[in-house]
N, C-alpha and C positions, 0 to 999 in steps of 0.2 A: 210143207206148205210155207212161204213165203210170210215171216213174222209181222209184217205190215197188214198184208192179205187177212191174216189172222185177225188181226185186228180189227178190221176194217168188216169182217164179217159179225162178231160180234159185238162191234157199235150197231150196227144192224140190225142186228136179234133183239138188242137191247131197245133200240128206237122202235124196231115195229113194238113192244111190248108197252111202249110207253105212249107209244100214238095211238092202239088199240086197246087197251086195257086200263090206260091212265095211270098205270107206276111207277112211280119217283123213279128217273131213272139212273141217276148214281147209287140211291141202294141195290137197283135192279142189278147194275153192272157190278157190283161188291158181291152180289147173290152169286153171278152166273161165274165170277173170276174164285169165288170159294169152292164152285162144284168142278170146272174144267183149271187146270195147268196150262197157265201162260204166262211167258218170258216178263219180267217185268217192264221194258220196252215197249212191247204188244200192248200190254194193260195199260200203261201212260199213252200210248197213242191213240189208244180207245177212249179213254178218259177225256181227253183232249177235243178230241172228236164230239163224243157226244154233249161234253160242255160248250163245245164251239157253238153246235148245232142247236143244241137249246137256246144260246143267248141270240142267234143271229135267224132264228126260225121266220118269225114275220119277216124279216126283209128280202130271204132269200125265197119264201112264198110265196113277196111279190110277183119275186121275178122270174119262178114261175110261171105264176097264172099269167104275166105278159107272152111266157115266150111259149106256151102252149097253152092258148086261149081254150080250145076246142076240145082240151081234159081239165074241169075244175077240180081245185085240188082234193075235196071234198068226194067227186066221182071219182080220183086216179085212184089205183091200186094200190094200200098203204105201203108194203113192197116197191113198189116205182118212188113213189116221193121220198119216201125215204135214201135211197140210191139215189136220187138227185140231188138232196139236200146234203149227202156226206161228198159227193165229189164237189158239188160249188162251193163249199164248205174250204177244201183240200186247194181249189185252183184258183179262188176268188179270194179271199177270205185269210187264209196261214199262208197261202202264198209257198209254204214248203214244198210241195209235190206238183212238178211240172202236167201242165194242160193236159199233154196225150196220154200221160200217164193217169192222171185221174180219170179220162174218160175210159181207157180199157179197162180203167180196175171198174169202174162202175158196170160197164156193157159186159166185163165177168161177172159180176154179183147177180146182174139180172139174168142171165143165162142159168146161172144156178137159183136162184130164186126166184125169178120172174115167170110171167107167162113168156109162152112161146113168145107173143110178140113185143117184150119187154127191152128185148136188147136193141132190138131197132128203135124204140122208141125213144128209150135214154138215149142211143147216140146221136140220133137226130137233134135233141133237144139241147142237150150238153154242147156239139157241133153248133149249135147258133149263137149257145152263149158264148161257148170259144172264140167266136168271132167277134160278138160285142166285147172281149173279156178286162179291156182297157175302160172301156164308160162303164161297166158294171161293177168296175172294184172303186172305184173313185166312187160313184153311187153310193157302195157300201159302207167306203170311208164315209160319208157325208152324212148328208141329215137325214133324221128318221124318215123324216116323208118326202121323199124324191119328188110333190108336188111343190113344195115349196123353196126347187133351189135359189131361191135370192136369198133365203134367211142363212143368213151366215154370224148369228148369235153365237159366240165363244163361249160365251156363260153357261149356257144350256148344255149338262151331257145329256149324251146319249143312254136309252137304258138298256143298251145289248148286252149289260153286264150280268142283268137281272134272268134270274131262270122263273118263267112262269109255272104255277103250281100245276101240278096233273089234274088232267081231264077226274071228272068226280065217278068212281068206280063200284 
């Protein structure tokens, strides 16, 4: 299997444990890279990933709950959100891993993880932001609350650096 793949599936395992269960999830990801052998590559892009993902969670939840009103994020399948969050993450966000390519790796993960109708789901969703994918990263660069783009305060960082504490378990 594909060492990226790899990766990218237990950022996965690791987020759904840490969206359903509330565990820290760098030590989760120290736990699960002690029990299975992986490239140290793999393990750094895992790492990367699910740090990404926890700093930029609320914002990429936004956008989200914008671009599929009709699943709140709260109703979607922890499974699903999670697969959307590590491809916007990968296309929006690092900017390293080209658009169609984060979308097939996604609509594979849902295919093995997902319900049956998870892979249609992601690509459809993913495909919309694809399309917005130029106002969505400048968003992302920008201010926390996409309601207030006039405020263009320099002073003020941003706090996506911050990892929020786990869910209490």
């Amino acid at each position: 299997m594909r060492t990226r793949r790899r990766a990218r599936r237990l950022a996965l395992e690791v987020l759904y444990e840490y969206d359903l269960a509330g565990h820290a999830a760098l030590p989760t990801l120290a736990r699960r890279l002690s029990e299975q052998e992986m490239e140290t590559v793999a393990a750094e892009f895992s790492r990367v990933l699910i740090g990404g993902i926890i700093d930029y969670q609320e914002k990429m939840d936004s956008i989200i709950s914008r671009y599929a009103p009709e699943w709140p994020l709260d109703q979607m399948a922890i499974i699903d959100r999670n697969i959307l969050r590590i491809a916007i993450y990968e296309f929006l966000i690092d900017g390293e891993t080209p658009v169609k390519v984060a979308i097939n790796e996604a609509v594979e993960l849902a295919k093995t993880y997902g319900s049956d109708s998870a892979p249609r789901f992601v690509n459809g969703v993913l495909g919309t932001l694809a399309d917005e994918s130029e106002n969505l990263k400048a968003e992302m660069e920008g201010n926390e609350s996409t309601d207030e783009s006039t405020n263009e305060d320099e002073d003020e960082e941003p706090s996506d650096s911050e990892i929020p504490a786990p869910l209490p378990g």
